[in-house]
Z-matrix of the N, CA and C atoms (Angstrom, degrees):
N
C 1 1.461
C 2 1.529 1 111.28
N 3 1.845 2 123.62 1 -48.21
C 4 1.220 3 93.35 2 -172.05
C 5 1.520 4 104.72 3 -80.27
N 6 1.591 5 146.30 4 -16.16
C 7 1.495 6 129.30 5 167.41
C 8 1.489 7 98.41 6 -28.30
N 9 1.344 8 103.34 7 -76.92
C 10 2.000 9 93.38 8 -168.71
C 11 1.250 10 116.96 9 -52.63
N 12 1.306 11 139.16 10 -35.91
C 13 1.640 12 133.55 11 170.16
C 14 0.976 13 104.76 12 -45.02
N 15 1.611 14 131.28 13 -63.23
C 16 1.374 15 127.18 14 -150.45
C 17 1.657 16 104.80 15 -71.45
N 18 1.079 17 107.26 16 -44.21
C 19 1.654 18 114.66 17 167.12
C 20 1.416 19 122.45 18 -38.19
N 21 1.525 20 101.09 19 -48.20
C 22 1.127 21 107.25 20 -172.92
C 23 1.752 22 109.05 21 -64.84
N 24 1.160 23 111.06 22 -41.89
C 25 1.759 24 132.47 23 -149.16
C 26 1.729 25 85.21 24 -89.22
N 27 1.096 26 132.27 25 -12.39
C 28 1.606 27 118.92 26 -173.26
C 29 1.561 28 90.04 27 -104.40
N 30 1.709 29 125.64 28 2.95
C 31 1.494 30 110.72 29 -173.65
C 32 1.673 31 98.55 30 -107.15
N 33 1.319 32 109.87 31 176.59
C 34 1.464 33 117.08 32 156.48
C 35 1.297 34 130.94 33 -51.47
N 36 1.358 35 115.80 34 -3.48
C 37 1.728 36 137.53 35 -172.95
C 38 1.134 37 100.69 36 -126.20
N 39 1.049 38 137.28 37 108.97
C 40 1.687 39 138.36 38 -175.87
C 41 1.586 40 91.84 39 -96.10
N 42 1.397 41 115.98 40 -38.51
C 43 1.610 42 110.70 41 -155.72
C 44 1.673 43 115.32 42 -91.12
N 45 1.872 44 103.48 43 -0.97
C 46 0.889 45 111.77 44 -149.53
C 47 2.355 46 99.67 45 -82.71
N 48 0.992 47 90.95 46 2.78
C 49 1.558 48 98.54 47 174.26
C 50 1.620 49 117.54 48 -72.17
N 51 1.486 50 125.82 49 -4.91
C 52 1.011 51 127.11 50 175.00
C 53 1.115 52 112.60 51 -78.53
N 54 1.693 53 120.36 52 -40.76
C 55 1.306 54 135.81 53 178.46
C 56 1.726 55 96.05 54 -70.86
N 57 0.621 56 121.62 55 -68.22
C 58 1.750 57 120.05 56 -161.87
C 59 1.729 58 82.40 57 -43.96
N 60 0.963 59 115.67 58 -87.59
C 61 1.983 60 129.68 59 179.63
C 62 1.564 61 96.61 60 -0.58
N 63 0.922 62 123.54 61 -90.64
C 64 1.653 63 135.32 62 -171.52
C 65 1.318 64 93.67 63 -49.18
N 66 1.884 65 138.05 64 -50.95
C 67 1.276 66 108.39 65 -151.99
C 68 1.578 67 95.08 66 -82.73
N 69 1.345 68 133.41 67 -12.90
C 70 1.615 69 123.10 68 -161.38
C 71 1.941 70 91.55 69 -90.05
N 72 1.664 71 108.82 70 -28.07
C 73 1.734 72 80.96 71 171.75
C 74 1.315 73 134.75 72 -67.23
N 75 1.514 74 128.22 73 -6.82
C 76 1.164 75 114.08 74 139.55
C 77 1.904 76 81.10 75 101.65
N 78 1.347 77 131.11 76 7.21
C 79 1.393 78 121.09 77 -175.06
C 80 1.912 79 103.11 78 94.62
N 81 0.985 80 125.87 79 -15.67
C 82 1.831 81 133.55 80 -169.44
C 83 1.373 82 87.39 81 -89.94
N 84 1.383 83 87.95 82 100.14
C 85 1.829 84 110.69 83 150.92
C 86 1.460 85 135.83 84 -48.61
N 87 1.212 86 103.89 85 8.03
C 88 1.928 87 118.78 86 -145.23
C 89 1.694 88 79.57 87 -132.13
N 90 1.032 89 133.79 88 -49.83
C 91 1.522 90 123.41 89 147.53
C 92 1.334 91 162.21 90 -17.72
N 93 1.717 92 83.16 91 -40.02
C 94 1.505 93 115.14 92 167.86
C 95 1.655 94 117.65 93 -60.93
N 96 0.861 95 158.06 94 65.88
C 97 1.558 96 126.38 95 -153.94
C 98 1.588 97 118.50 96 -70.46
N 99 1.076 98 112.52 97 -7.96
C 100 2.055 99 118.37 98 177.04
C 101 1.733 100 84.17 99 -104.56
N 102 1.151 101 152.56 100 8.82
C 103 1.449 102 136.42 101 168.34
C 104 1.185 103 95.29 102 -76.51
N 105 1.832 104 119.84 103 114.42
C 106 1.493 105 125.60 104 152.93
C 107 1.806 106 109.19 105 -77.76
N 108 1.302 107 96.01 106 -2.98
C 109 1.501 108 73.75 107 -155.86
C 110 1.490 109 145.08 108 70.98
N 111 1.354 110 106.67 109 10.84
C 112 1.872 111 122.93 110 169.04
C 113 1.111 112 95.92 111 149.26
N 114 1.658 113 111.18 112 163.35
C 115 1.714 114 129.90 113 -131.40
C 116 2.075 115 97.77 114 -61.50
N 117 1.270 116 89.05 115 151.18
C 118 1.665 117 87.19 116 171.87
C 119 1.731 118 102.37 117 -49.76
N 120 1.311 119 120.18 118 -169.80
C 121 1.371 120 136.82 119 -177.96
C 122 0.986 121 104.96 120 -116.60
N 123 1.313 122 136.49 121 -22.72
C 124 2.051 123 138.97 122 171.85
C 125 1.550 124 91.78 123 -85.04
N 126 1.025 125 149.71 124 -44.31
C 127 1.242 126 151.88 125 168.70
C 128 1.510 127 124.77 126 -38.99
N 129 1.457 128 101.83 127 -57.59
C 130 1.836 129 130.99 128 -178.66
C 131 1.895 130 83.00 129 -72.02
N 132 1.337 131 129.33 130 -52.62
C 133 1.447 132 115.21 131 -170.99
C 134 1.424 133 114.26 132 -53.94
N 135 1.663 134 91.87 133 -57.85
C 136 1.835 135 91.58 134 179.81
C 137 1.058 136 140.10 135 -26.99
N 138 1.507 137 99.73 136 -45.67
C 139 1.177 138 112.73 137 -147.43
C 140 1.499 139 102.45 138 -106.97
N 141 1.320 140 120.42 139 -12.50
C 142 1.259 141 122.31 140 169.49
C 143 1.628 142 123.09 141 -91.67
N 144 1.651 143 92.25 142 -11.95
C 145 1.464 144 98.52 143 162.37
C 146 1.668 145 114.28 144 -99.93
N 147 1.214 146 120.39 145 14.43
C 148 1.626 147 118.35 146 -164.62
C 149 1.594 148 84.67 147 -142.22
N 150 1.138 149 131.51 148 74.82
C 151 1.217 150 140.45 149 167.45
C 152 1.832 151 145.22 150 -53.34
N 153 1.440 152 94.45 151 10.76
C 154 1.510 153 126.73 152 175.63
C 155 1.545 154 106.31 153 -91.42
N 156 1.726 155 109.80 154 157.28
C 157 0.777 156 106.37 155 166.35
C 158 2.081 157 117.44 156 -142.02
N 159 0.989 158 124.99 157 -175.70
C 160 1.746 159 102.35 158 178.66
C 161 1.907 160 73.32 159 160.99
N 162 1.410 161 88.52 160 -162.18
C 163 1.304 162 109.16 161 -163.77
C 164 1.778 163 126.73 162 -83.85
N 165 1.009 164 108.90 163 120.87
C 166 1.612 165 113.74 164 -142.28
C 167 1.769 166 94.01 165 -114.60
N 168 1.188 167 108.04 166 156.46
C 169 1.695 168 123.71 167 173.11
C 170 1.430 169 126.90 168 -165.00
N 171 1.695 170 89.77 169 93.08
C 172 1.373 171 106.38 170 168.39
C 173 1.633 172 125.37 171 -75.83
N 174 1.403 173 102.69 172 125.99
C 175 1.570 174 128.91 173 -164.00
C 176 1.281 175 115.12 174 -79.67
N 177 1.230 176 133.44 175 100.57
C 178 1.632 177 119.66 176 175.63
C 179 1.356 178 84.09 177 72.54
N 180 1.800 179 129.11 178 89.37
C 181 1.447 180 126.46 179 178.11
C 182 1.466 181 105.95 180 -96.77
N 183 1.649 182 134.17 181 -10.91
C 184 1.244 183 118.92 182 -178.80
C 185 1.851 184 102.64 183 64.20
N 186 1.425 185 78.56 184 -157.95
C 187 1.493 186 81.76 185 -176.40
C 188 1.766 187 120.90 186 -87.27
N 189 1.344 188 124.56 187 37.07
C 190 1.095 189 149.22 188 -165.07
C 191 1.140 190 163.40 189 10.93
N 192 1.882 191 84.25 190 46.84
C 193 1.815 192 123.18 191 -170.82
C 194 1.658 193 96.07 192 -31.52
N 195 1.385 194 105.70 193 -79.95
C 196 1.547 195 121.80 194 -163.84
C 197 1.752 196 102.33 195 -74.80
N 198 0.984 197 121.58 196 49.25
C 199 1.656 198 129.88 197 175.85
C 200 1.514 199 92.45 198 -131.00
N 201 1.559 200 97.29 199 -50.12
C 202 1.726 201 95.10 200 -162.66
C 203 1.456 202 101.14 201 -93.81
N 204 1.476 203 127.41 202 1.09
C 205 1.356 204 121.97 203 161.86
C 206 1.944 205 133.41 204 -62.92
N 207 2.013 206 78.81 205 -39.93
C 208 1.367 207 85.62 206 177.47
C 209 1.681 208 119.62 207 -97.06
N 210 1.361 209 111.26 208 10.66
C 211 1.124 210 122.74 209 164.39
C 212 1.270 211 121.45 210 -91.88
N 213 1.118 212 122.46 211 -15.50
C 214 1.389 213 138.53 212 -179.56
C 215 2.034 214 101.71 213 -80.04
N 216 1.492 215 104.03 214 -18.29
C 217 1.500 216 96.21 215 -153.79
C 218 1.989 217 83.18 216 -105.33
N 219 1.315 218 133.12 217 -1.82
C 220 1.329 219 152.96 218 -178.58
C 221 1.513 220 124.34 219 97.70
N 222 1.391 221 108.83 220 18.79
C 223 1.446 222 110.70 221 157.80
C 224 1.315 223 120.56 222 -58.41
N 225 1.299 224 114.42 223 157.87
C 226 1.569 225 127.93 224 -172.09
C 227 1.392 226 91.36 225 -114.72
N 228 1.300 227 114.87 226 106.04
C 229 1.930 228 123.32 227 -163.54
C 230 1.518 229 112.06 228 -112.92
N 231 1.434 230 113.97 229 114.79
C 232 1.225 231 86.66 230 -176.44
C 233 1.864 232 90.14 231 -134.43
N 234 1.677 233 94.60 232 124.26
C 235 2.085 234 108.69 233 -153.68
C 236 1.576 235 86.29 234 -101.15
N 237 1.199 236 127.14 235 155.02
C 238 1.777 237 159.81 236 146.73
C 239 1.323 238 120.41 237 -105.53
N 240 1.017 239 118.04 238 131.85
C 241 1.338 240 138.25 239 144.74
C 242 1.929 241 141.27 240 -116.82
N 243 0.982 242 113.63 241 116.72
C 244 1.464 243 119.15 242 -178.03
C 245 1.660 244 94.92 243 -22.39
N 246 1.538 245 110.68 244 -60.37
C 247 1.810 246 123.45 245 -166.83
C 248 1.398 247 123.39 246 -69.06
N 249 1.450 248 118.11 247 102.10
C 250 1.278 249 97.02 248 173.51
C 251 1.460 250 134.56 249 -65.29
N 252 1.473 251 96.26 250 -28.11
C 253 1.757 252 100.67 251 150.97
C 254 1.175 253 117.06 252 -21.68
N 255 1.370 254 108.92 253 -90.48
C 256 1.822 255 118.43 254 162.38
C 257 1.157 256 128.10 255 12.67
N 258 1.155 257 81.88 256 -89.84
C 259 1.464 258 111.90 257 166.21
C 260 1.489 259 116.50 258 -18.99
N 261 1.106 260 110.30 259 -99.51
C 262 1.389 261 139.34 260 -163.15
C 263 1.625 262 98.98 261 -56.35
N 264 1.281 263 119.31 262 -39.19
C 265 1.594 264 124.97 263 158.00
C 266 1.293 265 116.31 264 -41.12
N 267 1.825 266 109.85 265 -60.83
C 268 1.684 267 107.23 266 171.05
C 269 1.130 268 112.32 267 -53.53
N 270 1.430 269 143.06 268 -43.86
C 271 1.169 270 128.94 269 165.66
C 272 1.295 271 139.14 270 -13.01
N 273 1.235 272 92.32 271 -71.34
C 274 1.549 273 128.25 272 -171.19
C 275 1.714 274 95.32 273 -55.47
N 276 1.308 275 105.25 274 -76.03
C 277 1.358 276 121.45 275 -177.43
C 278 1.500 277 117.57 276 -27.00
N 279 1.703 278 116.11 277 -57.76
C 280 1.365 279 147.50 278 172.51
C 281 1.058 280 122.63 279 -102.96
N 282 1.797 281 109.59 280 51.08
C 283 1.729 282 110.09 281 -178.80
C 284 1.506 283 121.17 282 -83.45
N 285 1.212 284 113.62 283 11.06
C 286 1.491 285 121.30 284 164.09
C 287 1.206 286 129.02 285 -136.58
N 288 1.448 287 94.10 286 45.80
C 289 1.619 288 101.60 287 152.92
C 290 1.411 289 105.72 288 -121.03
N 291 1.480 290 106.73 289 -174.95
C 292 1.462 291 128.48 290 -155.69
C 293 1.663 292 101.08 291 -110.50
N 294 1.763 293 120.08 292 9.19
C 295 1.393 294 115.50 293 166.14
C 296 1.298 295 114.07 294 -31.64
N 297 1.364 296 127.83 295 169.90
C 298 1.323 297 139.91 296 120.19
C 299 1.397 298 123.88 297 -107.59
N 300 0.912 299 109.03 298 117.19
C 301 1.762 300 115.40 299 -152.63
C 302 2.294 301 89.74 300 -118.81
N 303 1.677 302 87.03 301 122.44
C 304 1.186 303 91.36 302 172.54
C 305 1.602 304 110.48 303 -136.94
N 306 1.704 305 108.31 304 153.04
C 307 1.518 306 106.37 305 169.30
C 308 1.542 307 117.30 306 -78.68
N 309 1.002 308 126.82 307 103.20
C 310 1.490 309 115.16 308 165.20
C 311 1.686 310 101.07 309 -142.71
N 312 1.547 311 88.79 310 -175.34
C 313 1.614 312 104.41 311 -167.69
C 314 1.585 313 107.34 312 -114.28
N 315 1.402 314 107.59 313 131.19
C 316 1.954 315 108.65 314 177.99
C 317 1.178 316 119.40 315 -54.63
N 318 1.640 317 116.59 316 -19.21
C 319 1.412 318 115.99 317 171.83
C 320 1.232 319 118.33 318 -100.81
N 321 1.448 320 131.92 319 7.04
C 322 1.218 321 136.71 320 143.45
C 323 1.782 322 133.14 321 -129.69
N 324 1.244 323 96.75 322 76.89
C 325 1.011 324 102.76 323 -165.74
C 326 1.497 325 114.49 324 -98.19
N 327 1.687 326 132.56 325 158.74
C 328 1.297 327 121.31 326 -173.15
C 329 1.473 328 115.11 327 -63.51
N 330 1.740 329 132.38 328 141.04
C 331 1.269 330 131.08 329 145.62
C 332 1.641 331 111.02 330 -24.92
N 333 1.130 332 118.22 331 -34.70
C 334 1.691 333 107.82 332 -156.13
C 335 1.576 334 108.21 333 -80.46
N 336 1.563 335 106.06 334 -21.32
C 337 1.874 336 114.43 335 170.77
C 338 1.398 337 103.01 336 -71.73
N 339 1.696 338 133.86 337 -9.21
C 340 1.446 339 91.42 338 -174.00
C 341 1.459 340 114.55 339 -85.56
N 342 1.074 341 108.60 340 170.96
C 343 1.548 342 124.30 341 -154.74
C 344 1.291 343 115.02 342 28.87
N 345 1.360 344 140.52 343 38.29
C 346 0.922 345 112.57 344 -176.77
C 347 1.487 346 114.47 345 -126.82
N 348 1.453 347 104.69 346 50.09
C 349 1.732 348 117.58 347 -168.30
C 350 1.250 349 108.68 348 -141.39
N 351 1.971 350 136.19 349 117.08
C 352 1.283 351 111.23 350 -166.89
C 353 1.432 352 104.53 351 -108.91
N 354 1.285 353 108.22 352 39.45
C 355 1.667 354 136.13 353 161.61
C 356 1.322 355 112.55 354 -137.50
N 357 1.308 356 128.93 355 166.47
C 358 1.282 357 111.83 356 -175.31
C 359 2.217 358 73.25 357 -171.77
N 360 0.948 359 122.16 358 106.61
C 361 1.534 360 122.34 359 -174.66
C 362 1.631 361 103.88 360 -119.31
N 363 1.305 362 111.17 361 147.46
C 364 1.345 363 127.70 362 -151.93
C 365 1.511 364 116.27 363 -146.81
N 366 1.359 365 124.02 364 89.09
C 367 2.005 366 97.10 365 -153.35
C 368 1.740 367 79.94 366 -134.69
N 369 1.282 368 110.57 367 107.54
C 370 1.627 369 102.38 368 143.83
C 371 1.672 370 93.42 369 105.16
N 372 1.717 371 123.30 370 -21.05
C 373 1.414 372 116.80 371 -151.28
C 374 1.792 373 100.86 372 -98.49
N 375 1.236 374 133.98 373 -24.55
C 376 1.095 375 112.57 374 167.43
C 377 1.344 376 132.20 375 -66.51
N 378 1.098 377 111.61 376 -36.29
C 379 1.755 378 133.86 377 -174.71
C 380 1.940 379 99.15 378 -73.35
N 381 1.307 380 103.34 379 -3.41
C 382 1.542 381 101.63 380 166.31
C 383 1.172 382 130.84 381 -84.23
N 384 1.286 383 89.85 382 -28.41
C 385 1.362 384 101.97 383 -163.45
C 386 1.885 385 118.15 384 -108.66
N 387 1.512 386 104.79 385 145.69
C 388 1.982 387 106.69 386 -158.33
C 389 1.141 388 82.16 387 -36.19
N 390 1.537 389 102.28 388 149.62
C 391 1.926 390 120.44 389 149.38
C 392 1.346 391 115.21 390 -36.64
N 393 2.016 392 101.42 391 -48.96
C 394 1.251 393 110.46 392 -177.65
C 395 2.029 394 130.82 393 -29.27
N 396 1.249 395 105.87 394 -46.16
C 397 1.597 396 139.46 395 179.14
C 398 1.207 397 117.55 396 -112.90
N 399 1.840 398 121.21 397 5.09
C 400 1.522 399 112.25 398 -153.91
C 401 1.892 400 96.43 399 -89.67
N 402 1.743 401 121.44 400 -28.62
C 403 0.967 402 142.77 401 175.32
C 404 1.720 403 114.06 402 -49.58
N 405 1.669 404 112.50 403 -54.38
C 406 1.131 405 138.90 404 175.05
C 407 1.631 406 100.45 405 -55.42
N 408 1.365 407 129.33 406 -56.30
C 409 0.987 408 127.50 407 -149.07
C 410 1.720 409 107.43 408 -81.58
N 411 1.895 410 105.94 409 -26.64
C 412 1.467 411 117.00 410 -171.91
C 413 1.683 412 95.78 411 -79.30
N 414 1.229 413 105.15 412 -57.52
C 415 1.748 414 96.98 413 176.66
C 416 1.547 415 124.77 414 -42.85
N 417 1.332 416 127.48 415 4.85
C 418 1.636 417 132.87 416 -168.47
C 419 2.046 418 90.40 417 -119.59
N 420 1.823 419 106.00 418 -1.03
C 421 1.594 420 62.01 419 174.55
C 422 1.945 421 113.59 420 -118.90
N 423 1.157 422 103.84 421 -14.18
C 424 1.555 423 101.21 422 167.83
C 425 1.723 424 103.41 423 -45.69
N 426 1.294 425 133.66 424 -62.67
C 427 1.353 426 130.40 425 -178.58
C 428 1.647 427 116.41 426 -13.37
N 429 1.663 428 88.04 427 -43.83
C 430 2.209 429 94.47 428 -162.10
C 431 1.687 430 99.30 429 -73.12
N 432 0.945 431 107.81 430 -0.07
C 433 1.901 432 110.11 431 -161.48
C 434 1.736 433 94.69 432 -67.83
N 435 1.083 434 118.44 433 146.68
C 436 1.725 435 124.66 434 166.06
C 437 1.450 436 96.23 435 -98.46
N 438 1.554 437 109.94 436 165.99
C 439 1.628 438 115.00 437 165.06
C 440 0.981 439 124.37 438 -55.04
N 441 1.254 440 131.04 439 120.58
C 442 1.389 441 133.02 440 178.36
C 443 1.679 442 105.96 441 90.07
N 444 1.007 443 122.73 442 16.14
C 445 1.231 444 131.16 443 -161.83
C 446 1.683 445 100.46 444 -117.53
N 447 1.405 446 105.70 445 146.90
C 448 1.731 447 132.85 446 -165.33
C 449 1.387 448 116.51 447 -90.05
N 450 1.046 449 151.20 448 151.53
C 451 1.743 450 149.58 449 175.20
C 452 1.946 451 91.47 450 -136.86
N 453 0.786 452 113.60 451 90.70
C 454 1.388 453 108.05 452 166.42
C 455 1.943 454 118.33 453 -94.19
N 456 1.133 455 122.03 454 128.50
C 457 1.355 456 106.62 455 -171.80
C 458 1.391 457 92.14 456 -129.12
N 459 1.573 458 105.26 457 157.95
C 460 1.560 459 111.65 458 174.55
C 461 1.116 460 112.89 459 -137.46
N 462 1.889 461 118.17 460 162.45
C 463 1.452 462 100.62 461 178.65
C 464 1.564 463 103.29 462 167.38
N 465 1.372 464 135.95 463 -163.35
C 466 1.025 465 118.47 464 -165.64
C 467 1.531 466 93.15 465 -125.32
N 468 1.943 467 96.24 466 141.12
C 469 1.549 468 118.83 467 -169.43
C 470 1.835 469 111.27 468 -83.35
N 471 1.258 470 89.26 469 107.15
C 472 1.575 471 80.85 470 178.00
C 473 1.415 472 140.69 471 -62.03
N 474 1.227 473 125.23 472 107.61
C 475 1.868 474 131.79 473 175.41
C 476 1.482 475 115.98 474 -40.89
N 477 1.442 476 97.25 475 145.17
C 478 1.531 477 105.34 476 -175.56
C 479 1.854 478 111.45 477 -64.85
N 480 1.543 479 110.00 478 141.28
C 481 1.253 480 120.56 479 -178.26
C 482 1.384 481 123.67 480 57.36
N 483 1.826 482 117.65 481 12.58
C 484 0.800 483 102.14 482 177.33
C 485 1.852 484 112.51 483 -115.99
N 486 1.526 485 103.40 484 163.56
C 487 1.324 486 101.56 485 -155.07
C 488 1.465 487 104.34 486 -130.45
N 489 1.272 488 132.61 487 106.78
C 490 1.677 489 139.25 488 -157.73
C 491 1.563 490 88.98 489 -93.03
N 492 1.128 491 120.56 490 150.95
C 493 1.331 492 139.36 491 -176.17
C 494 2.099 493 85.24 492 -108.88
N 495 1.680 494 127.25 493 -33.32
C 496 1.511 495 92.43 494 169.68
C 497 1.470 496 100.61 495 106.75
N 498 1.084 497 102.23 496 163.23
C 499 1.898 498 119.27 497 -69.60
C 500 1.333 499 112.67 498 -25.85
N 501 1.378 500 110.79 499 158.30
C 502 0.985 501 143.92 500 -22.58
C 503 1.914 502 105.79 501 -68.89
N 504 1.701 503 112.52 502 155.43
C 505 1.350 504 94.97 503 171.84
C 506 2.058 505 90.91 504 -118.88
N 507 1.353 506 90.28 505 115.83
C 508 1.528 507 95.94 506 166.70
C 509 1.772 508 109.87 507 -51.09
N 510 1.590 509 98.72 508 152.88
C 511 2.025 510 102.09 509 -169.70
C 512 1.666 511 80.99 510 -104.25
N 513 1.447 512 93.45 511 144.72
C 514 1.688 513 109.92 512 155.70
C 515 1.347 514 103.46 513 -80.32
N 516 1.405 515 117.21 514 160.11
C 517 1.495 516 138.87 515 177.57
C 518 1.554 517 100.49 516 -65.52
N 519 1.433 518 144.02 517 -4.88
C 520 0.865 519 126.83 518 154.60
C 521 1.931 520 129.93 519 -83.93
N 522 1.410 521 83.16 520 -28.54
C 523 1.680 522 101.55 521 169.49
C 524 1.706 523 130.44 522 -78.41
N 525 1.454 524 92.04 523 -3.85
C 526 1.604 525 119.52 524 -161.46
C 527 1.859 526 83.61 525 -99.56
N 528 1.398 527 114.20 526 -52.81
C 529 1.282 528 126.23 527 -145.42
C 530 1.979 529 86.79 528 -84.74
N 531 1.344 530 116.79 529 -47.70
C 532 1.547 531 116.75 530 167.74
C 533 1.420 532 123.22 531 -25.36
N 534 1.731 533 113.05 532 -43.23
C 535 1.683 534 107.93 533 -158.17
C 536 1.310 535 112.13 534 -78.89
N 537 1.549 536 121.13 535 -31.78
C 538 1.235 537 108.94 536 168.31
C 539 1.720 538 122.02 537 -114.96
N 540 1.248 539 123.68 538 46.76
C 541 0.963 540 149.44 539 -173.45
C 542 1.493 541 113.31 540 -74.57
N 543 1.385 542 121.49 541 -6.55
C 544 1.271 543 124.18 542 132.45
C 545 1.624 544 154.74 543 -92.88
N 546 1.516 545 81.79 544 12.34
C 547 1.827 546 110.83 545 176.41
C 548 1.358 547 126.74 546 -120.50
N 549 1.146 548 128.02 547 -174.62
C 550 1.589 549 113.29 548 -169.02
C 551 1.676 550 78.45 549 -104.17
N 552 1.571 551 93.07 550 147.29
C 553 1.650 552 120.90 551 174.60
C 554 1.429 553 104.61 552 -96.78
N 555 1.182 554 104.75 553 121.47
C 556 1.741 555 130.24 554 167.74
C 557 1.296 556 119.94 555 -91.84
N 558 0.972 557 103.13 556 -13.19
C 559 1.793 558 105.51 557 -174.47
C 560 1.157 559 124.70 558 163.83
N 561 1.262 560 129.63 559 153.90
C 562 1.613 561 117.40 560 161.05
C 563 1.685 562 92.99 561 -167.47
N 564 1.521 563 93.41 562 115.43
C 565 1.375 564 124.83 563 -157.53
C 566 1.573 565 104.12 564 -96.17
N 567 0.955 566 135.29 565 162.26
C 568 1.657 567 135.54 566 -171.47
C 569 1.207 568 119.85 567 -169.59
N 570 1.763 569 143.49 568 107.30
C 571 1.039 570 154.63 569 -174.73
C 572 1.547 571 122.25 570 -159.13
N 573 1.533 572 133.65 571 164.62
C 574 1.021 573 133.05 572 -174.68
C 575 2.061 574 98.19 573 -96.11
N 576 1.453 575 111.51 574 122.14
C 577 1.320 576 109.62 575 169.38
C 578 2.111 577 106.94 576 -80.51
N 579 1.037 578 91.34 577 142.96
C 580 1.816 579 118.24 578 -163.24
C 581 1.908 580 75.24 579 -62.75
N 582 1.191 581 118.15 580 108.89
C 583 1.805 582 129.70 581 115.59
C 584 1.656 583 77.26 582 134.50
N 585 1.390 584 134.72 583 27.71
C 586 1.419 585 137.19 584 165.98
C 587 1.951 586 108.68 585 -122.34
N 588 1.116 587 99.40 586 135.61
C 589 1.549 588 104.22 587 164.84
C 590 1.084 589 132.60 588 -56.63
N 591 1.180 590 114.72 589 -58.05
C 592 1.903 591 127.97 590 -164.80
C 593 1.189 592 101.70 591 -81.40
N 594 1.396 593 101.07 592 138.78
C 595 1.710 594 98.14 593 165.82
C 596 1.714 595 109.83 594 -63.46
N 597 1.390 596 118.75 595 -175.23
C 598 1.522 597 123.78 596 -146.41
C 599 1.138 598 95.25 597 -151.06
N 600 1.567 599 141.47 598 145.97
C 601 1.188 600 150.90 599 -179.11
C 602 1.574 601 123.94 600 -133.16
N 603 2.151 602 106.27 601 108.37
C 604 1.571 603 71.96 602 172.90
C 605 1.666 604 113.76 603 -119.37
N 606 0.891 605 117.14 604 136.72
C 607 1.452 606 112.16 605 -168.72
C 608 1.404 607 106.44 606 -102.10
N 609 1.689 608 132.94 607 141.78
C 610 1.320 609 121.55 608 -151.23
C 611 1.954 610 77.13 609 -133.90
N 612 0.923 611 112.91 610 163.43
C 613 1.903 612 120.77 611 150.61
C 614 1.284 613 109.96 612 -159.76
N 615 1.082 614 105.70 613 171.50
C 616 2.110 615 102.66 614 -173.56
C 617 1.708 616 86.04 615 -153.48
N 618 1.478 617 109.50 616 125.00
C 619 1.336 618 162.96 617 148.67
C 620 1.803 619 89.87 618 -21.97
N 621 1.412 620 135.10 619 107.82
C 622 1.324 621 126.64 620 139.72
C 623 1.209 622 144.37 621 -68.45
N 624 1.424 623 123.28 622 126.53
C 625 1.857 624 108.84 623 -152.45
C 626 0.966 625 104.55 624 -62.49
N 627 1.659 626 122.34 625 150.69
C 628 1.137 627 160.26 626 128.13
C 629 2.024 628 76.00 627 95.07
N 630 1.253 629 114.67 628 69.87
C 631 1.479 630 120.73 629 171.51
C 632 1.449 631 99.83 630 -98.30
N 633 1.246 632 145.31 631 170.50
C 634 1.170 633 131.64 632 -178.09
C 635 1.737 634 96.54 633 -143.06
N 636 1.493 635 98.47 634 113.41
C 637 1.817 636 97.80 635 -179.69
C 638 1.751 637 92.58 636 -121.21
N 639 0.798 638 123.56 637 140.88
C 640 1.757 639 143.18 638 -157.32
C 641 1.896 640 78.39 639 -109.17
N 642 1.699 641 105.21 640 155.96
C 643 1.017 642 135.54 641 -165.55
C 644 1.926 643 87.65 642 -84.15
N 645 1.474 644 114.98 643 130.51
C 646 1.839 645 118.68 644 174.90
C 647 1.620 646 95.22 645 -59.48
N 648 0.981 647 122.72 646 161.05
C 649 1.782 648 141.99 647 -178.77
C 650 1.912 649 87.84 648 -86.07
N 651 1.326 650 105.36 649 139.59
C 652 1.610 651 110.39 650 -167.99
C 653 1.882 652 86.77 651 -90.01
């Protein structure tokens, strides 16, 4: 994995290693290294403790355990991925659900998503991506939030003094506390999940009506 990162990060496409990633596994799930294989567990909590449902957007969906989780519960889900690989894999995987599964990029994403998601889910995709752009990429997602609407992100909590050379780069509690730093904070929960090392982070915020957050400058 990092041969293709570094490749990727010395080209004009820094992000473009996700796509190479999926196309060199060949379809082998065991390849993936963020493939759990079904919905995160801060995800399955949320959402079983936040019992609403409306229009949801999973970020960087992978192969789209936690897309088709919360669609399963009657969200109207509509997941992205940088990869069209991905993509078309989640498909396959989840050919009977009612996703809308599209390729696009977090840093260019359509005017017509902002605010208009009263989920906005985030698991694993900032901490992927260089530091360099990783800032750029967190400021584009409070925007998608609707009124009254949630941004929950997840991911791994970074340890003291320590310093990942990447991917993944675990967020400090100050970088965690940055992404939705224009919304009211609901929480940000922290524990080790049973058969994983790192502690785990989920940070929740909820959108105040008729709040007005302007689109970040690309």
């Amino acid at each position: 994995m990092m041969k293709i990162f570094n490749r990727a990060l010395q080209s004009e496409e820094p992000l473009s290693w996700f796509e190479e990633l999926y196309q060199d596994s060949n379809r082998d799930r065991a390849m993936i290294p963020w493939d759990w294989r079904g919905p995160h567990p801060f995800v399955v909590d949320w959402a079983r403790e936040n019992k609403q449902v409306g229009k949801a957007l999973v970020v960087g969906c992978g192969l789209g355990e936690d897309a088709a989780f919360l669609s399963s519960l009657g969200w109207e889900v509509t997941a992205f991925d940088i990869s069209e690989t991905a993509i078309d894999w989640a498909k396959r995987i989840h050919n009977e659900s009612n996703i809308k599964w599209v390729v696009a990029n977090l840093l260019e994403l359509s005017d017509s998503w902002m605010g208009a998601f009263d989920l906005v889910l985030e698991v694993h995709i900032i901490q992927a991506i260089p530091k360099e752009i990783g800032q750029l990429a967190s400021n584009r997602l409070a925007p998608l939030v609707s009124d009254s609407g949630f941004l929950v992100c997840i991911g791994k909590l970074a340890e003291p003094k320590e310093d990942p050379e990447g991917p993944p780069w675990p967020l400090s509690m100050d970088e965690i506390e940055s992404i939705g730093k224009r919304l009211d904070n609901v929480e940000i929960h922290t524990s080790i999940i049973p058969g994983k090392e790192s502690t785990r982070y989920r940070a929740v915020w909820e959108k105040t009506p008729n709040q007005s957050l302007e689109k970040p400058p690309k």
